[in-house]
BAFI-256041 format. One line per field, with one value per residue: residue number from 1; residue in one letter; x, y, z of N, C-alpha, C in turn; chain. Coordinates in steps of 0.1 Angstrom, whole numbers. Example, Ala and Ser with C-alpha at 12.3 -4.5 7.8 and 13.67 -1.06 7.14 Angstrom:
BEGIN
resi c(1, 2) .
resn c(a, s) .
n_u c(132, 128) .
n_v c(-57, -22) .
n_w c(78, 71) .
ca_u c(123, 137) .
ca_v c(-45, -11) .
ca_w c(78, 71) .
c_u c(132, 129) .
c_v c(-33, 0) .
c_w c(78, 79) .
chain c(A, A) .
# end
This chain:
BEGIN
resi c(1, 2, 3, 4, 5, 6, 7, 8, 9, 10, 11, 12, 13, 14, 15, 16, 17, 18, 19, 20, 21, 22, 23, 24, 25, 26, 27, 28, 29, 30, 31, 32, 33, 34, 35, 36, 37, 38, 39, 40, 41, 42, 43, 44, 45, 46, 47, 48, 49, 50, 51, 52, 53, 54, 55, 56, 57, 58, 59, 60, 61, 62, 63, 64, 65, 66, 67, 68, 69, 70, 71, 72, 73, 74, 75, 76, 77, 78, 79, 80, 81, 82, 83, 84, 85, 86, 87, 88, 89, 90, 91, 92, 93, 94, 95, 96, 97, 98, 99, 100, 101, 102, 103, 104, 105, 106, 107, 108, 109, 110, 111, 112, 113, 114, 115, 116, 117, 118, 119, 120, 121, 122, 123, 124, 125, 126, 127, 128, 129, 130, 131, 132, 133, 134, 135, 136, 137, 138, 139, 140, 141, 142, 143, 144, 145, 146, 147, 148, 149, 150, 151, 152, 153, 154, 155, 156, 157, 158, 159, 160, 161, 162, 163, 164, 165, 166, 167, 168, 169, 170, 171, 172, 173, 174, 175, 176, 177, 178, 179, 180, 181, 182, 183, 184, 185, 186, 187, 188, 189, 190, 191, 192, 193, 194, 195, 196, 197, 198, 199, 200, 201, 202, 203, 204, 205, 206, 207, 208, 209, 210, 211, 212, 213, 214, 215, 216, 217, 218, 219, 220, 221, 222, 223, 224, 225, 226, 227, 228, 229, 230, 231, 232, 233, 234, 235, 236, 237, 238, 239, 240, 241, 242, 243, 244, 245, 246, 247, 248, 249, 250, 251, 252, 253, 254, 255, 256, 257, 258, 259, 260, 261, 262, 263, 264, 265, 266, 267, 268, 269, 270, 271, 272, 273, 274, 275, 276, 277, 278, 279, 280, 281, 282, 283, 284, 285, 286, 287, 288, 289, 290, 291, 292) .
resn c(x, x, x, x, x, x, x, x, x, x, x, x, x, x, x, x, x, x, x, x, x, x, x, x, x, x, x, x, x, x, x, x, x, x, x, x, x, x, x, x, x, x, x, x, x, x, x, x, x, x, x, x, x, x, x, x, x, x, x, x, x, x, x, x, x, x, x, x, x, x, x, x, x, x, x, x, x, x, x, x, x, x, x, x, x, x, x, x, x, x, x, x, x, x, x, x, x, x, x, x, x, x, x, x, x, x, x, x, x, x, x, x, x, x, x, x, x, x, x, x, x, x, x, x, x, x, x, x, x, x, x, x, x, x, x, x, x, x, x, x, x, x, x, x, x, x, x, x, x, x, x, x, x, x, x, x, x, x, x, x, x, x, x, x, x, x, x, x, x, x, x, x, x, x, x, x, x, x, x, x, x, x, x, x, x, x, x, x, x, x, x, x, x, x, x, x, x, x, x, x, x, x, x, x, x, x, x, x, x, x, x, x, x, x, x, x, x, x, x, x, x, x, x, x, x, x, x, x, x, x, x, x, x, x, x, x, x, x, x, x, x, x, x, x, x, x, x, x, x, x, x, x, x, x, x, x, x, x, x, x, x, x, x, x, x, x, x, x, x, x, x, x, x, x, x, x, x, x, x, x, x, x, x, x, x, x, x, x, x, x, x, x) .
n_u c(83, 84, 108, 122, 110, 111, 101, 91, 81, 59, 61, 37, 15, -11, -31, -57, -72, -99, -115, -149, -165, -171, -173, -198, -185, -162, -139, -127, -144, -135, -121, -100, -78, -50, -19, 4, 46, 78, 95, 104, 104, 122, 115, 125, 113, 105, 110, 108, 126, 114, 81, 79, 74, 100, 115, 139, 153, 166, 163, 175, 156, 128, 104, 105, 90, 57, 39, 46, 38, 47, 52, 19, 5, 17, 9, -18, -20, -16, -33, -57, -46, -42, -23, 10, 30, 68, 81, 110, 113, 127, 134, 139, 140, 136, 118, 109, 96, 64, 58, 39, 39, 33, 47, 46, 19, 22, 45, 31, 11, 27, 39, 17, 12, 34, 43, 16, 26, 46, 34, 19, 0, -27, -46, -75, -78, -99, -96, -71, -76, -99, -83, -65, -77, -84, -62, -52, -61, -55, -44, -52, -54, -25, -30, -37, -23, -17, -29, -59, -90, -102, -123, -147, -132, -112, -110, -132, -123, -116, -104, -80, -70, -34, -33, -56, -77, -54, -60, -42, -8, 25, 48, 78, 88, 91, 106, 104, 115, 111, 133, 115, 85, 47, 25, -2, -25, -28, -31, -55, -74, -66, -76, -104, -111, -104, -125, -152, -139, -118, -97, -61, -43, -30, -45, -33, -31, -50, -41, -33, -28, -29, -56, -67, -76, -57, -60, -55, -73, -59, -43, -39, -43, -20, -5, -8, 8, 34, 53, 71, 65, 40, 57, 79, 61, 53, 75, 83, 64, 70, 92, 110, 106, 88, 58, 32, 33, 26, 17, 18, -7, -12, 15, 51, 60, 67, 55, 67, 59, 73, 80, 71, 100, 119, 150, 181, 200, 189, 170, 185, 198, 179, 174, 200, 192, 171, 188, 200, 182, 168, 182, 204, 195, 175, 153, 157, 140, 141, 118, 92, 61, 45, 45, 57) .
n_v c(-234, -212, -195, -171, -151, -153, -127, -119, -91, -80, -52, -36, -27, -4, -13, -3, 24, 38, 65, 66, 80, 95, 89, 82, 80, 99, 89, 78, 62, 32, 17, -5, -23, -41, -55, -77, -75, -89, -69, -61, -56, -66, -87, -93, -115, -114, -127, -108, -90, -84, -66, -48, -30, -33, -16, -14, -4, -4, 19, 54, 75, 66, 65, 52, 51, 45, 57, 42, 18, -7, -11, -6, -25, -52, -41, -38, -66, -77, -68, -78, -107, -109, -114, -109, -96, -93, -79, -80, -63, -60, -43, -43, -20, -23, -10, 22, 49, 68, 65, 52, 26, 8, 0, 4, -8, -31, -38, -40, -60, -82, -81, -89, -114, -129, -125, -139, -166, -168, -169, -195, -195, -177, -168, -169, -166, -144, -132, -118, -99, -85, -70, -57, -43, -25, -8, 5, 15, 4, -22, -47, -58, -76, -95, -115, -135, -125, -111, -84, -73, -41, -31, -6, 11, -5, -24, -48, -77, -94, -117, -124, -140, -143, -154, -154, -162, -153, -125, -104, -102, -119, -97, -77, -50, -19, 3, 36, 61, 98, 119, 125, 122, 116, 128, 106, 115, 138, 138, 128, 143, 165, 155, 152, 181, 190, 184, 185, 206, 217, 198, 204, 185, 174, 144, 109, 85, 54, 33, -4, -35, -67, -76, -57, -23, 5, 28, 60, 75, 94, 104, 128, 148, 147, 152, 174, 194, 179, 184, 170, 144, 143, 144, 124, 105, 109, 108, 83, 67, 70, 57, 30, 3, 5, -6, 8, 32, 48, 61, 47, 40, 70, 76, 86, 73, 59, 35, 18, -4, -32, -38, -75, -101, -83, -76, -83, -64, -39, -34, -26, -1, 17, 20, 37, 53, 70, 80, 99, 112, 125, 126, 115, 109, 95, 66, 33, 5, -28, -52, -81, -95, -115, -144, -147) .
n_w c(364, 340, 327, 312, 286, 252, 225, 191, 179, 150, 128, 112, 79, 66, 41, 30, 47, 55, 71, 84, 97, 129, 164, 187, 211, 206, 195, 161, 135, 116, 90, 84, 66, 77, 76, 85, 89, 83, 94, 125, 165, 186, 221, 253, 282, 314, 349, 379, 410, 438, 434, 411, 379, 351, 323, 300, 272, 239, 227, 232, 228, 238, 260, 288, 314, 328, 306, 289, 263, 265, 293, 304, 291, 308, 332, 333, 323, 351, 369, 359, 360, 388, 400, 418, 409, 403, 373, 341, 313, 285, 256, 226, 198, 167, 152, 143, 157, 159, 131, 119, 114, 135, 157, 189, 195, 188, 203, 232, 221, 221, 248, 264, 256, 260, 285, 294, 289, 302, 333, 324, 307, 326, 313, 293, 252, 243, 268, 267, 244, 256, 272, 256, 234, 259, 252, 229, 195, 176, 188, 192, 164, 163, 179, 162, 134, 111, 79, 79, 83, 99, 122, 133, 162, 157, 167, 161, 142, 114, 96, 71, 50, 34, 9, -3, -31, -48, -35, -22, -34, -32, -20, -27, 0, 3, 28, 36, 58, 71, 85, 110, 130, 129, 150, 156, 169, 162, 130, 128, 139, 125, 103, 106, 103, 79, 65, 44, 30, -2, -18, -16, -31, -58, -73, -80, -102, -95, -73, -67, -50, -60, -67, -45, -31, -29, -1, 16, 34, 56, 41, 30, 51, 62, 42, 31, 55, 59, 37, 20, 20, -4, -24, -20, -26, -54, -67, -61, -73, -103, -104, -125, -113, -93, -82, -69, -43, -13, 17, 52, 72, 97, 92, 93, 74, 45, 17, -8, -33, -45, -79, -91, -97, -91, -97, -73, -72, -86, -66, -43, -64, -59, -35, -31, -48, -35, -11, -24, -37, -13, 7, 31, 58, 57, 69, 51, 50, 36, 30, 38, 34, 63, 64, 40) .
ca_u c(78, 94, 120, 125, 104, 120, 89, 90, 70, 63, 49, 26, 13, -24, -33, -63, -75, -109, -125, -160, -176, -170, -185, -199, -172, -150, -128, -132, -150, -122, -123, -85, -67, -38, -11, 19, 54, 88, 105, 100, 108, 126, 115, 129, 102, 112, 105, 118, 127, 106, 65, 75, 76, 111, 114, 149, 154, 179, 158, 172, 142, 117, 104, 108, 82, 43, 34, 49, 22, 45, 44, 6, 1, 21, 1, -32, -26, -12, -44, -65, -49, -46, -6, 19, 52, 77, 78, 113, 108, 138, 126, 147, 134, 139, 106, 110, 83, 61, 62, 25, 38, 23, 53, 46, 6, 26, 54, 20, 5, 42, 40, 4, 13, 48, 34, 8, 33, 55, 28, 12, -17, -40, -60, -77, -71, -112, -90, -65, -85, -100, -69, -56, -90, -84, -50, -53, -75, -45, -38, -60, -51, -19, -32, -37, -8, -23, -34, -70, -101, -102, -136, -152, -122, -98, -114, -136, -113, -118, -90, -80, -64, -30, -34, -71, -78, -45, -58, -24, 3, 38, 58, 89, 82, 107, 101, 110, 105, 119, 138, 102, 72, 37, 15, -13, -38, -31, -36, -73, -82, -67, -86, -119, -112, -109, -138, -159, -133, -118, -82, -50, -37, -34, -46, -28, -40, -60, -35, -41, -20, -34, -72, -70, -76, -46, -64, -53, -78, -50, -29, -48, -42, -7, 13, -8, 19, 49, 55, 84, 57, 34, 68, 81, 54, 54, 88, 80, 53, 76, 105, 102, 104, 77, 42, 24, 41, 18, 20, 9, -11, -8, 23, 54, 63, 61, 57, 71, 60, 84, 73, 78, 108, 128, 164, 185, 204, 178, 165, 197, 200, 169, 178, 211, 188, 162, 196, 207, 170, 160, 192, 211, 186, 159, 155, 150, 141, 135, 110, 81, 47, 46, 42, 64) .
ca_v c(-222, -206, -181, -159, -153, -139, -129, -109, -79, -74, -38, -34, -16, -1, -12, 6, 31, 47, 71, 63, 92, 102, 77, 88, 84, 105, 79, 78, 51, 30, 4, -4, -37, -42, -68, -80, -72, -95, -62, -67, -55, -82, -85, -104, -111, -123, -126, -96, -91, -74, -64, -35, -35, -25, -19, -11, -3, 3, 35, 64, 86, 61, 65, 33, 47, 44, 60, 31, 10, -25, -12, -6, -37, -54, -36, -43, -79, -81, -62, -91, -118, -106, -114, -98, -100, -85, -81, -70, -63, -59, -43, -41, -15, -18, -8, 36, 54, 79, 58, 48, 10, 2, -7, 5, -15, -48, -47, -43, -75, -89, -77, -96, -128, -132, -124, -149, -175, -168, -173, -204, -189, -178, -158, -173, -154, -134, -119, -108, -89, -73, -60, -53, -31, -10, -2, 19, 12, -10, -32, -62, -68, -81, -113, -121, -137, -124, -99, -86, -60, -35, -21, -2, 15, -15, -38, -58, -79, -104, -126, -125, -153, -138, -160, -155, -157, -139, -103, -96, -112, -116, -89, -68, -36, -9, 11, 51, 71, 104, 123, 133, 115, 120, 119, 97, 125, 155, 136, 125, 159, 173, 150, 157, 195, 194, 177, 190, 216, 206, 191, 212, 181, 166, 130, 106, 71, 44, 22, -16, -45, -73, -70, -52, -8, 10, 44, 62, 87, 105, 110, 144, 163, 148, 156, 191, 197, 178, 186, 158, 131, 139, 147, 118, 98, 108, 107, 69, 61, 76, 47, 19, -12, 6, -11, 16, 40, 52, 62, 40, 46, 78, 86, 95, 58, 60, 22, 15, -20, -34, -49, -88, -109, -69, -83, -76, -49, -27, -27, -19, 12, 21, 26, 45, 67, 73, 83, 108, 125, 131, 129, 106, 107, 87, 57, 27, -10, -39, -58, -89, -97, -120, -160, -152) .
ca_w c(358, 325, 334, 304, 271, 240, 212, 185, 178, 141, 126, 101, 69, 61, 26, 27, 56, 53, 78, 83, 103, 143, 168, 200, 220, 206, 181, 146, 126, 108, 80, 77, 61, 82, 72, 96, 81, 82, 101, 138, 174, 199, 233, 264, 295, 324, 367, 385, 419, 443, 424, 402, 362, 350, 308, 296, 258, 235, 218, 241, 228, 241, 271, 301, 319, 329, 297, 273, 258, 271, 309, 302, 292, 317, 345, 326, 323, 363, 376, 352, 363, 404, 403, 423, 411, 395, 358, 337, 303, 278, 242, 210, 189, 154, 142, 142, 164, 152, 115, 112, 114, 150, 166, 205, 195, 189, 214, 241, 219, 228, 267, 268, 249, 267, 301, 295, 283, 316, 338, 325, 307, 330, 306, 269, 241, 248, 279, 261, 233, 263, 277, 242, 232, 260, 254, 220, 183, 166, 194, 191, 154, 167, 185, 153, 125, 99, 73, 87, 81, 114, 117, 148, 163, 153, 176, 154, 138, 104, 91, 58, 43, 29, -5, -6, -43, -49, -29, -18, -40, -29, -25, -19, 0, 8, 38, 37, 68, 69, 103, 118, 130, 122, 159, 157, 174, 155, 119, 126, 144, 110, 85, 108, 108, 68, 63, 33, 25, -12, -16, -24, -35, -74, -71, -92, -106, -86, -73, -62, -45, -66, -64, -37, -38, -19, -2, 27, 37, 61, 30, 28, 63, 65, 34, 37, 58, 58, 20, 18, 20, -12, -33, -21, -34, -63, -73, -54, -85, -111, -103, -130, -106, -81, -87, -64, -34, -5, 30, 58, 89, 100, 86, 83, 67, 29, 11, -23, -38, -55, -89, -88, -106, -101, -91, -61, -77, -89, -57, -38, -68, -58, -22, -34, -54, -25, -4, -30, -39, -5, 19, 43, 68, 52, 69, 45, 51, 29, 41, 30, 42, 71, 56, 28) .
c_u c(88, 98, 121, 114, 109, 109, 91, 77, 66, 53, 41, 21, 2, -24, -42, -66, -85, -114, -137, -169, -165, -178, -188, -190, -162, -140, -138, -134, -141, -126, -109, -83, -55, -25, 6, 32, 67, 96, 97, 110, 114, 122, 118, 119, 105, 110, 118, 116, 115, 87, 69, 77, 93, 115, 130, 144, 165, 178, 164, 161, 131, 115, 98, 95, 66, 36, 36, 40, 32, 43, 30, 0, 2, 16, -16, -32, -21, -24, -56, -65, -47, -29, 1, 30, 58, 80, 94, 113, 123, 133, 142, 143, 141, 131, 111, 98, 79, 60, 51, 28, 36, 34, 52, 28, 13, 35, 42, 18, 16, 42, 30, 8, 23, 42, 25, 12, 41, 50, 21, 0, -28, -50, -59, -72, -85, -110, -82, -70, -93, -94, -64, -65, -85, -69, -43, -57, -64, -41, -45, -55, -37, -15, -31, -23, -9, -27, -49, -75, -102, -111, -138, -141, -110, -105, -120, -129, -116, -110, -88, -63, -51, -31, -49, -70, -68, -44, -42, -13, 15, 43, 68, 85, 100, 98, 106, 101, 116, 125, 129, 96, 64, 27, 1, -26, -40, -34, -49, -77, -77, -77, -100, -121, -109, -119, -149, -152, -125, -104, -74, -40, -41, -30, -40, -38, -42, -46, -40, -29, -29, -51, -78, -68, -65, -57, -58, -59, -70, -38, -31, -40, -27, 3, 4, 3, 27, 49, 60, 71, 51, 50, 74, 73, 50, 65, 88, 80, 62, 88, 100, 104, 93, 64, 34, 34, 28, 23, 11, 4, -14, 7, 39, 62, 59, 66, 58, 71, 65, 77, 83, 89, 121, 141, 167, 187, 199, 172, 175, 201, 187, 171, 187, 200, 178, 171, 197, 196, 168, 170, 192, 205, 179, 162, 151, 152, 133, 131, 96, 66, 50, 38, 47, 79) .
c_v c(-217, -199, -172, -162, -139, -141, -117, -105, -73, -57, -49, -28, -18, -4, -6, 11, 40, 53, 71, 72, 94, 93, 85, 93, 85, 97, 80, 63, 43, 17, 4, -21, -41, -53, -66, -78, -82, -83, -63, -60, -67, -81, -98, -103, -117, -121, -112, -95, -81, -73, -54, -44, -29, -30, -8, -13, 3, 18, 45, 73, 81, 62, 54, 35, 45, 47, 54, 21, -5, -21, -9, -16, -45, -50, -39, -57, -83, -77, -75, -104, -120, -115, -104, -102, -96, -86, -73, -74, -57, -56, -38, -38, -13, -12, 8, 39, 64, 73, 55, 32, -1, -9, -6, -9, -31, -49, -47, -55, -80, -92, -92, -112, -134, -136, -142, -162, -180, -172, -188, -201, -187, -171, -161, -162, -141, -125, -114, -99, -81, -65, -55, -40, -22, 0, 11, 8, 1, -22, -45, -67, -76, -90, -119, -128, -134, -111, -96, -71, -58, -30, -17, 8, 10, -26, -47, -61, -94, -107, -127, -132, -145, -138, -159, -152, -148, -123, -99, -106, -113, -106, -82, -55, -28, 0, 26, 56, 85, 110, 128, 121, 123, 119, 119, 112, 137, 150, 133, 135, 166, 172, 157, 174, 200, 188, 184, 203, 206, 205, 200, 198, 171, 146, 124, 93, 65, 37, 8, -24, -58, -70, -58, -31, -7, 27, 42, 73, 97, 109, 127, 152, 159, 150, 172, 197, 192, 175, 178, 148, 132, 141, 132, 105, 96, 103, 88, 61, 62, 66, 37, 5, -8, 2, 2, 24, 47, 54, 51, 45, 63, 86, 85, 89, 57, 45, 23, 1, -24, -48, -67, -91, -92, -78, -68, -66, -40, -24, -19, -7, 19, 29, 37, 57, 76, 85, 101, 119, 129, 134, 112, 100, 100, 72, 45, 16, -15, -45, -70, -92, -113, -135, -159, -153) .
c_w c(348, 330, 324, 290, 263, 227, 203, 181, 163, 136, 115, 87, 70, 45, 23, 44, 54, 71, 78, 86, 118, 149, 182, 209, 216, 197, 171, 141, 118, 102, 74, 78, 63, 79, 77, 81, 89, 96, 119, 150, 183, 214, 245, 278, 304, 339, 371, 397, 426, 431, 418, 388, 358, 336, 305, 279, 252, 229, 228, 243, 231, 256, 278, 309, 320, 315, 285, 274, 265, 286, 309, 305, 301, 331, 339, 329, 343, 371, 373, 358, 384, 410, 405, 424, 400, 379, 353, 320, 296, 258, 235, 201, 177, 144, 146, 150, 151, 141, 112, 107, 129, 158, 184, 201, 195, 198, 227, 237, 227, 241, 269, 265, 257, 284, 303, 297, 301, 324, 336, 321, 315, 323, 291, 267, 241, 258, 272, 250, 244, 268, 268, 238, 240, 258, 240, 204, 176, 172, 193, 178, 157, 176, 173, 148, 116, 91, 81, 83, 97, 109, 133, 151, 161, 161, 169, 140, 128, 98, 79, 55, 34, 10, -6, -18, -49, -47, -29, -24, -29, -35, -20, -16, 2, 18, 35, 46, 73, 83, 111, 114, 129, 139, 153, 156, 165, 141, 121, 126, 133, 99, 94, 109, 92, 60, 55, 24, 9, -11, -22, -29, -53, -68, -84, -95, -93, -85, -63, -58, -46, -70, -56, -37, -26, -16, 13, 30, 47, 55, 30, 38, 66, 55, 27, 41, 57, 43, 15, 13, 3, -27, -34, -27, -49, -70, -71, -73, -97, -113, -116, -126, -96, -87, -78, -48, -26, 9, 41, 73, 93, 95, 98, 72, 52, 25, -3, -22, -46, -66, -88, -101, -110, -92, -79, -59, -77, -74, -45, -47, -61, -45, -23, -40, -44, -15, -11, -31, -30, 10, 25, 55, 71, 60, 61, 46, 40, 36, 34, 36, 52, 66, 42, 25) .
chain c(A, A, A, A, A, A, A, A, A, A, A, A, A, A, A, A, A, A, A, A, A, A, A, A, A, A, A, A, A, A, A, A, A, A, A, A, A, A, A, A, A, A, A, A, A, A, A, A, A, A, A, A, A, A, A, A, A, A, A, A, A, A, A, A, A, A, A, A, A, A, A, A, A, A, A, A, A, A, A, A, A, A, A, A, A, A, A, A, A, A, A, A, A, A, A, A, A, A, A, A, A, A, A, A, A, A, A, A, A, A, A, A, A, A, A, A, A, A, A, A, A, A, A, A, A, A, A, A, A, A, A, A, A, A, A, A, A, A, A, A, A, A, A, A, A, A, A, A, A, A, A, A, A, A, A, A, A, A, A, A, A, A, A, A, A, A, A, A, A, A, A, A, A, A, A, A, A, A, A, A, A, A, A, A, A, A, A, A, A, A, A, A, A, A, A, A, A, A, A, A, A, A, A, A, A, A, A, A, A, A, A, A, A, A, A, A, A, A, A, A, A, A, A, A, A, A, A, A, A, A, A, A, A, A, A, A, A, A, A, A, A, A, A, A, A, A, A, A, A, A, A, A, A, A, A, A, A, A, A, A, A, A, A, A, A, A, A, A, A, A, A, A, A, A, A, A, A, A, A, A, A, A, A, A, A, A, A, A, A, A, A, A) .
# end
């Protein structure tokens, strides 16, 4: 029997994110283009004494217990597969919470896939998409390897070819996420609570990532309030190596696409200049799409 599994967990970005409507039960309608990122969490899985779950991390501000999406999982997939035995879980968060790049949704895929691994697969990959569904709307695209259209609440899930007809070129991103997160809950229940009211915000040009449209319908109810975000976006657009600058997910994660063939340099001033406009605080990673 395998004794340890070490998998990485990578985030994510929204290239586009529309709100669709309100669905019966209570979640919102979603048509988002999700695409895996190079920057990644580490996790170690392994047999533990005695039947409990036990998740150590290096985040202090994360919390180890019942209410983290990998012990979730981890008790999801032990209920599934009718195993009783000790589980401990070792995470290495590099992805930022709160960021709107779906790192607690992938270190869960991680829990599920590892687990699975440890065990000897007892569960296809149709079980795990059902354990994954119920565990929150982003988590199934992350069985995937891939870029992918989320429709329904994220569960129905369609593969998109990174190179398809050049949609998504290669590119360099830069991550900026500033000393606050954005929760999840209170940006939907915002955008659905300004819903026909009209925008205090000045829209700029259409932007695209090769063919493909960049929109974030919860650009609206989140840089409403935290003011940083639509400033920073602009000032983003305004760079002359940025191809397009947007927020992802939920927020509070702003992406700058870095035009192709820009050298090392420029992108390293770039960072220095980010430091200087907006403070010390800012976290910023370089980072590529996942297969390139």
């Amino acid at each position: 029997m395998t004794e340890l599994i070490s998998i990485a967990a990578p985030a994510k970005i929204n290239l586009s994110l529309r709100i669709l409507g309100k669905r019966p039960d209570g979640f919102h309608e979603l048509e988002t283009l999700m695409v895996p990122i190079q920057l990644a969490d580490m996790l170690e899985i392994s047999h533990g004494a005695g039947k409990g779950i036990t998740l150590t991390c290096n985040d202090p501000e994360l919390s180890t217990g019942e209410d983290n999406l990998c012990v979730k999982a981890a008790r999801a997939f032990l209920l599934a597969t009718g195993l009783d035995h000790g589980v401990v879980i070792t995470l290495l968060k590099k992805i930022p919470h709160g960021a709107g790049l779906g790192g607690g949704s992938s270190d869960a895929v991680a829990v599920l896939k590892g687990l699975n691994e440890l065990f000897d697969h007892p569960l296809v990959f149709e079980e795990l998409e059902q354990i994954a569904a119920t565990l929150g709307s982003d988590v199934p695209f992350f069985l995937g390897d891939g870029p992918a259209w989320c429709r329904g609440r994220g569960e129905i899930i369609e593969s998109l070819p990174l190179k398809d007809a050049g949609a998504l070129p290669e590119r360099k991103l830069l991550l900026i996420k500033p000393p606050f997160p954005v929760p999840t809950a209170w940006a939907y229940k915002r955008y659905a609570e300004l819903a026909g009211t009209p925008s205090k915000l000045i829209e700029g040009p259409s932007q695209f990532l090769g063919t493909m449209p960049i929109i974030n319908d919860l650009e609206r109810p989140v840089f409403e309030k935290y003011l940083l975000l639509p400033v920073m976006k602009s000032w983003l657009r305004q760079q002359a190596n940025v191809e397009s600058a947007f927020m992802t997910g939920s927020g509070s994660t702003m992406v700058a696409v870095i035009a192709p063939d820009t050298p090392e340099e420029t992108v390293g001033n770039l960072k220095k200049k980010i430091s200087e406009q907006f403070g010390d605080t800012m976290w910023v990673m370089e980072t590529n799409f996942i297969g390139y």
